[in-house]
N, C-alpha and C positions, 0 to 999 in steps of 0.2 A: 382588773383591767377591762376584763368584759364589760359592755353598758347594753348590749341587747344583740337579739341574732334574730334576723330573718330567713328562716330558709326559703328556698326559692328555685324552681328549676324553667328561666325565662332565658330567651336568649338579645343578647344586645349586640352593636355592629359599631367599630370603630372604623374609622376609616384609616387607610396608609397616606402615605407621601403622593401618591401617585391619582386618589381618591377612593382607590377602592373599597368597598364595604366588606370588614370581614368579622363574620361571625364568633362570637363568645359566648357559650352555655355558662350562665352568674351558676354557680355552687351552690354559696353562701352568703348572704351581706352582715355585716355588725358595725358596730360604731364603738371606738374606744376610745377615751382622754378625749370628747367630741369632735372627732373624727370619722369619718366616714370610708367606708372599706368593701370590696366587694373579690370573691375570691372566683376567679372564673377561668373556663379550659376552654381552649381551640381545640372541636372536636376534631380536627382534621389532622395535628402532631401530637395530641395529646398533654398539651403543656399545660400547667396552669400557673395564672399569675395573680398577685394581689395586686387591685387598684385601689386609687385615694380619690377620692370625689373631689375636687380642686377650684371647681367651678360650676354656679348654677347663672344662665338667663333663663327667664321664662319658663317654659319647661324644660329644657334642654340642660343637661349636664354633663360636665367636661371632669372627664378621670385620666388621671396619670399614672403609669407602673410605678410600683414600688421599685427606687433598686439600688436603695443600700443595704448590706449585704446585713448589716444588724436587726435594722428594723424589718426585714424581709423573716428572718428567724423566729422574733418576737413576734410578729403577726400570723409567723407558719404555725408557731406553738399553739397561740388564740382559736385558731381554725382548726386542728388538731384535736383540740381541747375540745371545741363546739361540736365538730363533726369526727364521733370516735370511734369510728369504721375507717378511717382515711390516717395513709401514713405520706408523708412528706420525705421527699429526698430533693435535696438543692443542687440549683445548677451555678454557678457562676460566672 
């Protein structure tokens, strides 16, 4: 399932509903069944989430949370798998 891992410790900024810019330290990135994936934590609750890269303009990319509760498992495994110092516990 794996197709490649970039490790990587950058930080990227989504914006909320409201504009605000809020920081995510990226983990890990890989691409599986070519797809694009990036596993990143708000250093500030400590969370981390799996996004899907969903859209590219220009240079800009648009990623969305993962949040079905299967494929969020199967991709916790993947990351698991990649980074194996790191244990996973799900919220839902």
């Amino acid at each position: 399932m794996k197709e490649e891992l970039q490790d990587t410790n950058s930080t990227i900024y989504f914006e909320d509903e409201e504009g605000t810019r809020i920081p995510f330290e990226v983990i890990a990135q890989t691409t599986s069944e070519g797809r694009e994936f990036l596993l990143v934590q708000d250093p500030e609750e400590g969370l981390a989430y799996i996004m899907e890269a969903c859209a590219s303009v220009d240079d800009t990319v648009t990623y969305r949370v993962v949040e079905d509760d299967d494929e969020i498992r199967e991709l916790g495994e993947l990351f698991a798998e990649i980074l194996e110092d790191v244990d996973f516990e799900y919220e839902s």
